[in-house]
C-alpha positions as CSV (number, residue, x, y, z in Angstrom):
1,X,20.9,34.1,4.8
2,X,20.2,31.2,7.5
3,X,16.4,31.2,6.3
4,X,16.1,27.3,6.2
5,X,12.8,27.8,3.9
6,X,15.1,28.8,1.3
7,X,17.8,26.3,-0.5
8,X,20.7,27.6,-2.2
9,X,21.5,25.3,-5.8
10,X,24.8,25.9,-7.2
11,X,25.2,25.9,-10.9
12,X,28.9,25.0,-11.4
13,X,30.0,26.3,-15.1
14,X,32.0,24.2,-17.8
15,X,34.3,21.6,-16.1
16,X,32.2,21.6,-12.9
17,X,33.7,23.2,-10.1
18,X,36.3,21.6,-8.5
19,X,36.3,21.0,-4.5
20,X,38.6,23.9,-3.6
21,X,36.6,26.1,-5.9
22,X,34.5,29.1,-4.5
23,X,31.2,27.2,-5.3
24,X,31.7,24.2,-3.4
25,X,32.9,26.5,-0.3
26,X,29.9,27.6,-0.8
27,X,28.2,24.8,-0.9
28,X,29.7,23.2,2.4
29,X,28.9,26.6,4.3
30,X,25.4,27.6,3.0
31,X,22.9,25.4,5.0
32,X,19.9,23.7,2.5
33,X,22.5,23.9,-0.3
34,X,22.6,21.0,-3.4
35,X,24.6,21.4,-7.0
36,X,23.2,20.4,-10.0
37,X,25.7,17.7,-11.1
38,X,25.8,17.4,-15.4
39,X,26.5,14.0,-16.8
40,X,29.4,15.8,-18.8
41,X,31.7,18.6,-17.7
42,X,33.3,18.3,-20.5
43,X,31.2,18.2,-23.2
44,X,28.3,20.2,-22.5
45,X,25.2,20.8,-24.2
46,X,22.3,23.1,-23.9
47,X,19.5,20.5,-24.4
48,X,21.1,18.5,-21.2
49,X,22.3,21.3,-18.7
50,X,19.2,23.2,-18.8
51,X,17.1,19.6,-18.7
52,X,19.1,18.6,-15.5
53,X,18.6,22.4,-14.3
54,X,14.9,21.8,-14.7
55,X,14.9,18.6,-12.6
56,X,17.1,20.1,-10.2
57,X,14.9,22.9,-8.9
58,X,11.7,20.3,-9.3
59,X,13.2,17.5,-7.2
60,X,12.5,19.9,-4.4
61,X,9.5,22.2,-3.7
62,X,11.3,24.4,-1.2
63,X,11.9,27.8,-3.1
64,X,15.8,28.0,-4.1
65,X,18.2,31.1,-4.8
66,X,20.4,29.5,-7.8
67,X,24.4,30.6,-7.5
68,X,25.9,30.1,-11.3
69,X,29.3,30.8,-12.4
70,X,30.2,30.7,-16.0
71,X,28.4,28.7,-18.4
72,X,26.2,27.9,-15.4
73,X,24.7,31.6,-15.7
74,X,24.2,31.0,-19.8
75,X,22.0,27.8,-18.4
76,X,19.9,29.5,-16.5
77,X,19.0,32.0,-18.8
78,X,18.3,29.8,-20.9
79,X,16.3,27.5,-18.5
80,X,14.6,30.8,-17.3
81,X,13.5,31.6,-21.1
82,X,11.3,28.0,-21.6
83,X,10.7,27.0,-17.8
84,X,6.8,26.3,-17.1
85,X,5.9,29.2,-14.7
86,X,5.0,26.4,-11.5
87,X,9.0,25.8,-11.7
88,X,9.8,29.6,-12.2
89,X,7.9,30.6,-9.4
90,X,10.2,28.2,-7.2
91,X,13.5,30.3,-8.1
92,X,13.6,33.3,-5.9
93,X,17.2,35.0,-7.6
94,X,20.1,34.2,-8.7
95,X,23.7,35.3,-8.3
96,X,25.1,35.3,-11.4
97,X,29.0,35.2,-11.3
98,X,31.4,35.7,-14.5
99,X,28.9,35.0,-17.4
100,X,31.0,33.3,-20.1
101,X,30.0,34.8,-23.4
102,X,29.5,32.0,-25.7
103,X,29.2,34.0,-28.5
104,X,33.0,35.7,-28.4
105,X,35.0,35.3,-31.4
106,X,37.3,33.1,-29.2
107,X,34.9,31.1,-27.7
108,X,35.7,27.2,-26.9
109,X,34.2,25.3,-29.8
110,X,32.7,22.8,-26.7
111,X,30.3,25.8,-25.5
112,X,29.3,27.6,-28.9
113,X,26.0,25.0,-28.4
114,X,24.8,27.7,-26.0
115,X,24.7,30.4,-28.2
116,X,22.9,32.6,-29.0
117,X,22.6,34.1,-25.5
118,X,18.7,34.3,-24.9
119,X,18.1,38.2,-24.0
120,X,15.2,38.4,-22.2
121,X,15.1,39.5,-18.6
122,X,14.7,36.8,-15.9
123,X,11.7,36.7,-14.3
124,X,13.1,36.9,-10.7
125,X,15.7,39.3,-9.3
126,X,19.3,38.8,-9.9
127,X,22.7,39.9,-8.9
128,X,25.5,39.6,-11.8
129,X,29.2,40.1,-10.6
130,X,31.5,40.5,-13.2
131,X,35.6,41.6,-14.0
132,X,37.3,44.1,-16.4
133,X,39.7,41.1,-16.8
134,X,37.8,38.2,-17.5
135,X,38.9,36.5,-21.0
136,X,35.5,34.7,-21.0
137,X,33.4,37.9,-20.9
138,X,34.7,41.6,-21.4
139,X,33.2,44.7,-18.8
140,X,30.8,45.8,-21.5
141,X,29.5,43.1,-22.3
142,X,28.7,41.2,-18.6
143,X,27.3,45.0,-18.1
144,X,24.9,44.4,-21.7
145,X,24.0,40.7,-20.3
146,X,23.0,42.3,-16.9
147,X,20.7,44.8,-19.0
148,X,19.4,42.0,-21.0
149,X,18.0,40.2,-18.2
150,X,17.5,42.5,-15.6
151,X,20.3,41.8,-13.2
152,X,22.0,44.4,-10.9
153,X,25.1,44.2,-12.1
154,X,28.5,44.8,-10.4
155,X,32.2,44.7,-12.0
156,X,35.2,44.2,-9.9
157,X,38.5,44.9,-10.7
158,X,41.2,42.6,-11.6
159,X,39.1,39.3,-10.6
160,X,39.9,37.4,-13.9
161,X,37.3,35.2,-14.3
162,X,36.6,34.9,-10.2
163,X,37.9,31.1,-9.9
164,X,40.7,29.3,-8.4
165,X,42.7,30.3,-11.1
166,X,42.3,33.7,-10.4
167,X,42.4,33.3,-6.8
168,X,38.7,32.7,-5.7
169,X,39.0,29.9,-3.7
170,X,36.7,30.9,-0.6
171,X,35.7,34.5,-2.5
172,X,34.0,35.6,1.0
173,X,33.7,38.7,-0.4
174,X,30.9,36.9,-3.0
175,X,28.8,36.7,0.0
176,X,28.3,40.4,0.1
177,X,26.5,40.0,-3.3
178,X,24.5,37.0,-2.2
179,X,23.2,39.2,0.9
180,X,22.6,42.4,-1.4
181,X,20.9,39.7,-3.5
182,X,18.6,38.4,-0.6
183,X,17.7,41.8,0.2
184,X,16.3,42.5,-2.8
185,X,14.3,39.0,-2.8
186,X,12.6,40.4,0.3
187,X,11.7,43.6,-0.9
188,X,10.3,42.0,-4.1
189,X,8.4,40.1,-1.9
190,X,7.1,42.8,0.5
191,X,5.8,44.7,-2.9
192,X,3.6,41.5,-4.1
193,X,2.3,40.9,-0.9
């Protein structure tokens, strides 16, 4: 994980993630790390998140393994479904932590924007790490995301929606995914050679 090639860009979800948040533990630990910062946490929409996604990964040319939480994984799907393939070719994986399912019945009227969920796979490997107790996507259906774009997919138990909230504040147990992640990068990378 302390390949200094690589540079880790955390994509906080709606409301940004606060300093004591898992993310921005992250952030400070993980060397070559940057977040992309949206104009509004509170409002979001799609058109702007993915835009400031996009010139996020192209303000550097180092490759980058994204880290999104929340709505931050619905914005790189749907980055990933319209990139141009010069920017796609920069993002080696992405973890992909507690999808919120914008298309829920009892979805936030501030994130419906997002929907529908595009379904194609990402073209790069990813890790998806979900909970059987997370009001802002059920078991089933962070399991049907991760088949929808490709993603290994792991559900923990009890993790809510694996924030401060529900008690993530460091989640160093998340590294264990970002590691099984990164392995998979380098196999994937071994093959194309």
């Amino acid at each position: 994980m302390r390949n200094q090639a690589i540079r880790y860009l955390i994509v906080p979800g709606w409301q940004g993630s606060a300093d004591e948040h898992w993310q921005s533990h992250w952030q400070r630990s993980l060397p070559n790390s940057a977040r992309v910062e949206q104009a509004d946490w509170l409002n979001p929409r799609r058109e702007d998140w993915v835009a400031e996604l996009q010139r996020s990964i192209a303000s550097d040319p180092r490759p980058a393994i994204l880290v999104a939480h929340s709505l931050g994984c619905i914005t790189v799907a749907h980055w990933a479904a319209r990139a141009p393939v010069e920017l796609l070719r920069r993002v080696r994986g992405a973890l992909l932590v507690a999808p919120a399912d914008v298309q829920r019945s009892n979805c936030p009227q501030a994130l419906q924007n997002f929907a529908p969920i595009p379904q194609q796979s990402l073209p790069f490997p990813s890790q998806l790490v979900g909970s059987d107790n997370d009001s802002a996507a059920s078991a089933a259906r962070a399991l049907e995301l991760a088949a929808d774009w490709g993603s290994e997919a792991a559900i923990l138990s009890g993790a809510g929606h694996i924030n401060v909230k529900s008690g993530h504040r460091h989640w160093e147990q998340g590294f264990a995914y970002l590691y099984r992640l990164q392995s998979r990068i380098e196999q994937h990378a071994r093959r194309r050679a």
